[in-house]
C-alpha positions in Angstrom: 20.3 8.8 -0.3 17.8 6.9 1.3 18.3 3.1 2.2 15.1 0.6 2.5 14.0 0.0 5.6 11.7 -3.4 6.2 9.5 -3.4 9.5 9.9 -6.0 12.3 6.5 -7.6 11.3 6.6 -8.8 8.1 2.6 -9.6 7.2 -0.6 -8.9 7.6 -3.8 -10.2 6.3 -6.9 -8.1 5.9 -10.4 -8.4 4.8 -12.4 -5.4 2.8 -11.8 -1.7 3.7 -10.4 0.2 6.3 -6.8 1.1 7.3 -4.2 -0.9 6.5 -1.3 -1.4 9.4 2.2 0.4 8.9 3.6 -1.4 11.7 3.8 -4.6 8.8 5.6 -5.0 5.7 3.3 -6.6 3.4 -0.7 -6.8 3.4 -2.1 -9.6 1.8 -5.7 -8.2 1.2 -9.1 -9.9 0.2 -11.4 -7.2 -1.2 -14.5 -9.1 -1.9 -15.2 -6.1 -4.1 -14.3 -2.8 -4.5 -12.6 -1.3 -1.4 -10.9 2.0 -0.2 -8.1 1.4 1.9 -6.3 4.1 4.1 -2.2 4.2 5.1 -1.1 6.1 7.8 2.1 8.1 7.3 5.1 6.0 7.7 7.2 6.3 10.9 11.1 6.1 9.2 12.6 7.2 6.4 13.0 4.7 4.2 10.3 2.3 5.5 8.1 0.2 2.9 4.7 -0.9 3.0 3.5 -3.7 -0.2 -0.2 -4.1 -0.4 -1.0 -7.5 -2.5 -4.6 -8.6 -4.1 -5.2 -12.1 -2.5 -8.7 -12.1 -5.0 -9.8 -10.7 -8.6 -13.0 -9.5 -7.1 -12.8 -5.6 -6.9 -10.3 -2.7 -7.3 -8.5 -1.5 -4.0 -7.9 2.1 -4.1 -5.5 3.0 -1.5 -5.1 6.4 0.1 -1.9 7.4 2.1 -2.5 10.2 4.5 0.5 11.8 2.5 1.5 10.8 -0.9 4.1 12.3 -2.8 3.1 10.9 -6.1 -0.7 11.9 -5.9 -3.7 11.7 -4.0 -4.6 7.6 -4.3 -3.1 4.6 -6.2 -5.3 1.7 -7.5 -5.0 -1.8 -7.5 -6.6 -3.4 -10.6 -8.9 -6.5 -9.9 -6.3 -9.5 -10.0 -4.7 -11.9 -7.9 -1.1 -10.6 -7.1 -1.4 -7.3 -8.1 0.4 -5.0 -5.9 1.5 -1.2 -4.8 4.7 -0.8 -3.2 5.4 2.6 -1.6 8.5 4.0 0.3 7.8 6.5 2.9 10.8 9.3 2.0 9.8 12.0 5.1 8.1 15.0 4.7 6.8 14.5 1.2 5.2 11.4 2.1 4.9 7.8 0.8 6.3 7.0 -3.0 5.1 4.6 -5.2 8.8 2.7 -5.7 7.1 -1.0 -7.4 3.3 -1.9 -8.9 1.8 -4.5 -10.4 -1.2 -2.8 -12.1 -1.7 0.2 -10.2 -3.6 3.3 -11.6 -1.9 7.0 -9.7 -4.2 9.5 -9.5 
């Protein structure tokens, strides 16, 4: 069984593409378009990462360095839209809550 684990820093806010931190439990992002966004493999079993639209102005197709579910997960184009993942060990992060998320 594997618990929830939440990070000591809760949020993070980030602008357009790039890596997003695993170090903080949520990421409020503002894509101003279409972005590609990287996660880093988690650190504990059991840790979370949520990554939030803040804007309606582009898809933001995230990319964790190991994903159990697929190879990338997209956030549709709308304010509060979300991915959720779980980092569960060796087989990576798991997509555990969405809002509007496409897994390829």
């Amino acid at each position: 069984m594997i618990f929830p684990l939440i990070p000591d820093k809760i949020r993070e806010t980030k602008s357009g593409a790039g890596a997003v931190s695993v170090d903080a439990y949520v990421t409020e992002l503002t894509a101003g378009g279409a972005v590609a966004i990287t996660l880093a493999d988690g650190s504990k079993v059991g840790q979370l990462k949520k990554v939030i639209l803040d804007d309606s102005a582009g898809i933001a197709t995230i990319t964790p360095a190991t994903f159990a579910d697929g190879t990338t997960a997209a956030i549709a184009a709308a304010i509060g839209n979300y991915a959720e993942f779980m980092w569960v060990g060796d087989a990576g992060w798991r997509l555990v809550g969405s809002l509007n998320v496409t897994v390829a």
